[in-house]
MDTraj code that builds the backbone (N, CA, C; nanometers):
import mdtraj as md
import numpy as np

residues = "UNK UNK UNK UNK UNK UNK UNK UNK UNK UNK UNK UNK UNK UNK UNK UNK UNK UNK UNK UNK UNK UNK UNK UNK UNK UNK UNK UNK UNK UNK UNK UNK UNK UNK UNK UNK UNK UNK UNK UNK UNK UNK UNK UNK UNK UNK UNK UNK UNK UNK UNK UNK UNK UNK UNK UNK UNK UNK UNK UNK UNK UNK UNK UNK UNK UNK UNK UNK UNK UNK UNK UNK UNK UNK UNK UNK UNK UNK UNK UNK UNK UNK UNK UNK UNK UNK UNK UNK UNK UNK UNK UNK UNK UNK UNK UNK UNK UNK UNK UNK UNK".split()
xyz = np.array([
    [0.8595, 0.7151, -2.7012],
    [0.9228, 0.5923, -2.6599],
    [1.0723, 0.6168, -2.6477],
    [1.1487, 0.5279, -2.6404],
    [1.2741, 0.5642, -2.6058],
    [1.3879, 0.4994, -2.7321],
    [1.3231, 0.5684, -2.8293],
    [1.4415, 0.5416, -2.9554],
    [1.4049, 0.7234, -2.9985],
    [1.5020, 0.7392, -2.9428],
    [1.5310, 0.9242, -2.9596],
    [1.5747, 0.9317, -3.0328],
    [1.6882, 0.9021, -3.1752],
    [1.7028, 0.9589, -3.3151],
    [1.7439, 1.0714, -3.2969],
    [1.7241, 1.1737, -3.3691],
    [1.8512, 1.2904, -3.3320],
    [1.7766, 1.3978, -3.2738],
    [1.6377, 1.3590, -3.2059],
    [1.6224, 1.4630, -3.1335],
    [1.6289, 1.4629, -2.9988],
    [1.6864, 1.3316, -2.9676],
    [1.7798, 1.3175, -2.8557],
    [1.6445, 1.3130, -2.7302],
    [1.7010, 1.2354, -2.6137],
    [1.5880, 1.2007, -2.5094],
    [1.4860, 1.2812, -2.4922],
    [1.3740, 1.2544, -2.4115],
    [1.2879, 1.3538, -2.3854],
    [1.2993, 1.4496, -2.2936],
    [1.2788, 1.5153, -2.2160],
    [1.3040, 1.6145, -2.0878],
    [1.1658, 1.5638, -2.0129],
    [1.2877, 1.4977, -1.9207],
    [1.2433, 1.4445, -1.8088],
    [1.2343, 1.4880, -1.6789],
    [1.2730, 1.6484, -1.6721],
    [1.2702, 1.6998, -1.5629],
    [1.1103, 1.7496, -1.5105],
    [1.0969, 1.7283, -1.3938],
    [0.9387, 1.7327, -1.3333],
    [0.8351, 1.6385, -1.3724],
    [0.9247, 1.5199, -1.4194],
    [0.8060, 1.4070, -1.4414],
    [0.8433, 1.2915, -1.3134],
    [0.7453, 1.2083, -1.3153],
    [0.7533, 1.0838, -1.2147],
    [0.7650, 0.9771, -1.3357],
    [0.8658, 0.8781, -1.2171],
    [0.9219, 0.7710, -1.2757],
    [0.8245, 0.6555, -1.2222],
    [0.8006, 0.5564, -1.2619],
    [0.7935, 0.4211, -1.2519],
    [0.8763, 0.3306, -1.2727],
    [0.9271, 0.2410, -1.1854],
    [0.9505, 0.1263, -1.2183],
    [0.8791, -0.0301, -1.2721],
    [0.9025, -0.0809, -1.3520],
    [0.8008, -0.1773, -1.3942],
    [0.9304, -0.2917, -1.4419],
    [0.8714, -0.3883, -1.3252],
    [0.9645, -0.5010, -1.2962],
    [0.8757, -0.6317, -1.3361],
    [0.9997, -0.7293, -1.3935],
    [0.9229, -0.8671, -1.4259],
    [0.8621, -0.8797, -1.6099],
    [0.9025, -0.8005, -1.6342],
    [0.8839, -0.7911, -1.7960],
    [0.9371, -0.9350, -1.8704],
    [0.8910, -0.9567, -1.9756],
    [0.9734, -1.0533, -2.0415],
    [1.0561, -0.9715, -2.1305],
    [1.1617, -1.0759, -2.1595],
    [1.2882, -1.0129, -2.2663],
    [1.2074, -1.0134, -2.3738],
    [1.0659, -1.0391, -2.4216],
    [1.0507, -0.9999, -2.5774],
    [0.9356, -0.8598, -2.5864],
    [0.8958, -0.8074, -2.4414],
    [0.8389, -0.7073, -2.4239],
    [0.9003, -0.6306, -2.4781],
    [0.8019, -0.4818, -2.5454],
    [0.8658, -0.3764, -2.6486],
    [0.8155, -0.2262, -2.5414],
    [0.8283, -0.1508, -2.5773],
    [0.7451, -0.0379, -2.5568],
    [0.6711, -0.0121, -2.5838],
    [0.6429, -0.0434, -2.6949],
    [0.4985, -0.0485, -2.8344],
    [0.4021, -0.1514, -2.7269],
    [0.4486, -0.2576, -2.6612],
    [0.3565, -0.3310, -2.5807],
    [0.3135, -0.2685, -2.4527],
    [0.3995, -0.1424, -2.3824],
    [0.3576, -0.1149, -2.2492],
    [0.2743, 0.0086, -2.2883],
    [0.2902, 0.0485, -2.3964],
    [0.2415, 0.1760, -2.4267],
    [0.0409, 0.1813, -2.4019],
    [-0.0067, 0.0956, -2.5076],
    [-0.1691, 0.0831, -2.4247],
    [-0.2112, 0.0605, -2.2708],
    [-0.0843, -0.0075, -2.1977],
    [-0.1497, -0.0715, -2.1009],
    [-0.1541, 0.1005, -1.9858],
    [0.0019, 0.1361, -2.0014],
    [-0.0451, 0.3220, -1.9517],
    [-0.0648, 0.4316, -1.9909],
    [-0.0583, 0.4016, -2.1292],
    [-0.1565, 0.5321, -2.1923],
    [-0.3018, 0.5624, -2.1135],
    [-0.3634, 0.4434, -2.1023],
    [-0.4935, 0.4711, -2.0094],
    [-0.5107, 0.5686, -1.8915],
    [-0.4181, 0.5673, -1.7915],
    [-0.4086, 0.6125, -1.6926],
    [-0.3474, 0.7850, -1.6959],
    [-0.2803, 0.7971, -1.8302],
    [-0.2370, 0.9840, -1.8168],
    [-0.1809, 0.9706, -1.9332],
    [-0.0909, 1.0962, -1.9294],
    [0.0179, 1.1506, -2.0280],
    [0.1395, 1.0730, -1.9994],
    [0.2109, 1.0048, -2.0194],
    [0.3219, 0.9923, -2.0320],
    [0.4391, 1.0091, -2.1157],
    [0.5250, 1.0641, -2.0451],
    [0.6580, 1.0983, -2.1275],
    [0.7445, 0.9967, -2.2280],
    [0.7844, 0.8863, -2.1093],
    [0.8605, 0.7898, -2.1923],
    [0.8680, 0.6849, -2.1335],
    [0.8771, 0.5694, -2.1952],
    [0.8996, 0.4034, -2.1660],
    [1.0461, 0.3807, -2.2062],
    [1.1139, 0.3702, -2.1281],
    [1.2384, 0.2887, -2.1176],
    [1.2623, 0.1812, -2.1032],
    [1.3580, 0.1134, -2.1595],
    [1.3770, -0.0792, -2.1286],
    [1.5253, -0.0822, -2.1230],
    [1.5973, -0.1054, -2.0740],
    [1.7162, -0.0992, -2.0639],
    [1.7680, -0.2338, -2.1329],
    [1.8282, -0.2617, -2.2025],
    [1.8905, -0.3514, -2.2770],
    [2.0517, -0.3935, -2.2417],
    [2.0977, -0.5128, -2.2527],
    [2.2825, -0.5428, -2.2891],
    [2.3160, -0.5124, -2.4106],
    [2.4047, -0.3884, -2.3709],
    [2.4724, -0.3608, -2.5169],
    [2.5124, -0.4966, -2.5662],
    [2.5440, -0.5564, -2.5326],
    [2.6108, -0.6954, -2.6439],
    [2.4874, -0.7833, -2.7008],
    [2.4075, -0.8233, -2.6197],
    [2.3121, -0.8885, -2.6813],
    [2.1866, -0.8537, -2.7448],
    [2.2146, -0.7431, -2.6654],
    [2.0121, -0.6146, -2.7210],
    [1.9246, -0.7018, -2.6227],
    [1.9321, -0.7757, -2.5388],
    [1.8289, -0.8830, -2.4973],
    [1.7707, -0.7544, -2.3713],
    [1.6368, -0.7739, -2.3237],
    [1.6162, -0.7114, -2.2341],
    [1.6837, -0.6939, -2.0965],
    [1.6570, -0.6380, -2.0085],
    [1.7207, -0.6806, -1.9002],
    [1.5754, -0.7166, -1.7766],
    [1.4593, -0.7154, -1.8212],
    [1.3273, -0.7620, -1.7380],
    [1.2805, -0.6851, -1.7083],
    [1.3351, -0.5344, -1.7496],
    [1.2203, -0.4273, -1.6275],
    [1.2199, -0.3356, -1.7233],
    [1.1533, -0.2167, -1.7079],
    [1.1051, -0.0996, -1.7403],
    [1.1036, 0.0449, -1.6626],
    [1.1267, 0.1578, -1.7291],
    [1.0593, 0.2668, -1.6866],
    [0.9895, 0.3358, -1.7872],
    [0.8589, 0.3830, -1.6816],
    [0.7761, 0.4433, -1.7577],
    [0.7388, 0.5895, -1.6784],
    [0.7324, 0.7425, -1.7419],
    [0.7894, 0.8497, -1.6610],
    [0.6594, 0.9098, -1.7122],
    [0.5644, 0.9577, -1.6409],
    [0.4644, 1.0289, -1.6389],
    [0.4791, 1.1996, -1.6072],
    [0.4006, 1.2806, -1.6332],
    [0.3686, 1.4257, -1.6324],
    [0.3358, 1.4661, -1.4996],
    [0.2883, 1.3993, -1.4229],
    [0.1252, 1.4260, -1.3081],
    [0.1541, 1.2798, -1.2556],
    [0.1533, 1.3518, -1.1045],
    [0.1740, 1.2632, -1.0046],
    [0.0231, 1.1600, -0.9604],
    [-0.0379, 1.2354, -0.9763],
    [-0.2031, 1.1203, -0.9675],
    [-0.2014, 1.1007, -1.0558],
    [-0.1521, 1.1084, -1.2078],
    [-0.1816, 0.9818, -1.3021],
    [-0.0726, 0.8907, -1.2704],
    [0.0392, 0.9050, -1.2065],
    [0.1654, 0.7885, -1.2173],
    [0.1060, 0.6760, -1.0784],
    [0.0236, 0.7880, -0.9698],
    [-0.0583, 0.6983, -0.8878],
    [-0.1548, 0.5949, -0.9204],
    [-0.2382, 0.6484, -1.0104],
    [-0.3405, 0.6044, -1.1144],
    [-0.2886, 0.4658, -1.1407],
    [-0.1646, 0.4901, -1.2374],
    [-0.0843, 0.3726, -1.2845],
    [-0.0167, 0.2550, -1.2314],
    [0.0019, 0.3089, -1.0882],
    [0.0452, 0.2313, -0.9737],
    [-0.0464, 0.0843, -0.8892],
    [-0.1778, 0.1652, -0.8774],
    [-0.2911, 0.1351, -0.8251],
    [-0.3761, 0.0130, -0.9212],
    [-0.3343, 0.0673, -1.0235],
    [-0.4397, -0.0324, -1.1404],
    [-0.3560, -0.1276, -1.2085],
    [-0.2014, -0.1098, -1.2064],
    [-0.1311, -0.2052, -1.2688],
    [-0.0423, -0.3219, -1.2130],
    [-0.0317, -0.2761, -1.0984],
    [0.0730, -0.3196, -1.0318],
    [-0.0043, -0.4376, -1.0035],
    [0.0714, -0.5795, -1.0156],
    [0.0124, -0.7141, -1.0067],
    [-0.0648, -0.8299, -1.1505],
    [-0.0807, -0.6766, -1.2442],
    [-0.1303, -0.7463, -1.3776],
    [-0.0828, -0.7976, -1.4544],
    [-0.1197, -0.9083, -1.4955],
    [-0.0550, -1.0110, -1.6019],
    [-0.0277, -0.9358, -1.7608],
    [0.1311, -0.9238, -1.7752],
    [0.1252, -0.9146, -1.9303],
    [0.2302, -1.0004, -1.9763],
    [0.2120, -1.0123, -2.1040],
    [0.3285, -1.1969, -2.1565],
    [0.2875, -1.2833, -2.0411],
    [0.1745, -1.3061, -1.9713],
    [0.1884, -1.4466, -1.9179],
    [0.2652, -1.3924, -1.7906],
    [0.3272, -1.2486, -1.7643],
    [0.3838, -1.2547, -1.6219],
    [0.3118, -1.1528, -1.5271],
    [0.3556, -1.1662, -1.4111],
    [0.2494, -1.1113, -1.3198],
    [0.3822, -0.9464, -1.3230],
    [0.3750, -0.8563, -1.3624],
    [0.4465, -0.7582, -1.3308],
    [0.4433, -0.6556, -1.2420],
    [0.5010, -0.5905, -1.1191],
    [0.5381, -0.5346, -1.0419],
    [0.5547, -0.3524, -1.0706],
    [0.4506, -0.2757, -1.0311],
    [0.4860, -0.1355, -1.0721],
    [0.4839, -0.0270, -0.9432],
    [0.6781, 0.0335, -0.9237],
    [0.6557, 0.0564, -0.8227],
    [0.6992, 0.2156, -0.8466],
    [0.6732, 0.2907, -0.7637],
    [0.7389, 0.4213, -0.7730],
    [0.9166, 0.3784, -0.7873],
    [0.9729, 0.4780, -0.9078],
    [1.1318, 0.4186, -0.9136],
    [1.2114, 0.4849, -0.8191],
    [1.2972, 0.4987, -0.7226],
    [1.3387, 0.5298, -0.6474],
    [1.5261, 0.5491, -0.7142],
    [1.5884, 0.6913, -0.6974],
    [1.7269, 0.7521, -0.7747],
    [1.8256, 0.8153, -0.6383],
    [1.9287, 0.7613, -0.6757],
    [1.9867, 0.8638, -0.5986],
    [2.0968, 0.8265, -0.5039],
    [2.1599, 0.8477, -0.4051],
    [2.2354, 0.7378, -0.2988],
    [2.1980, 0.7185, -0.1427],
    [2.1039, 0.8083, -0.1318],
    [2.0318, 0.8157, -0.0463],
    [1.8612, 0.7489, -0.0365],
    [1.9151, 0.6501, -0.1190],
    [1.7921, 0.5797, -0.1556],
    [1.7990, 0.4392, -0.1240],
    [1.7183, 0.3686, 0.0002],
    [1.7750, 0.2362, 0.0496],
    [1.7545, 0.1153, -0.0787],
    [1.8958, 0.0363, -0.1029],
    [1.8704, -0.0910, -0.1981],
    [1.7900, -0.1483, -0.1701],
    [1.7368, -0.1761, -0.2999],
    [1.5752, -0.2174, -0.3006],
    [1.6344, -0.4429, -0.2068],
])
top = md.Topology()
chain = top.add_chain()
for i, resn in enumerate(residues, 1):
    res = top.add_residue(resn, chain, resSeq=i)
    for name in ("N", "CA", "C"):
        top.add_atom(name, md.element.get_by_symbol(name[0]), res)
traj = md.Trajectory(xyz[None], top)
């Protein structure tokens, strides 16, 4: 998950990202963790937070090993209700050559 402690982030190089949009602010990682554990290996769940408040900011990443399991994850999640919201899982897209979403 993404409370690294002193062994510091995971290595994320050669994994696929997800984006996972529409979260509620009281969603954890501990909560996204069953819903894609199913589908593969994954590396890490990210939630990006306001440093000032800790409050969520609504979305997620979740960074898989293997590109047909992050497909897997795409295919089966994207549209499913968790907290009561319908959440959005899209391939995450980096870079500046990357059109605003």
């Amino acid at each position: 998950m993404s409370d690294f402690g002193r062994a510091g982030p995971p290595d994320i190089r050669d994994t696929y990202s997800l984006l996972v949009l529409n979260i509620t602010f009281r969603t954890t990682a501990d909560d996204l963790f069953p819903l894609f554990d199913k589908y593969g290996k994954f590396v890490d769940v990210f939630i990006p937070r306001d440093r000032r408040t800790g409050d969520s900011w609504g979305y997620a990443f979740v960074r898989y090993k293997y590109a047909d399991e992050t497909q897997k994850a795409v295919d089966k999640l994207d549209g499913r209700v968790v907290d009561g919201r319908e959440i959005m899982v899209q391939f995450a897209k980096y870079g500046p050559d990357v059109e605003r979403m």
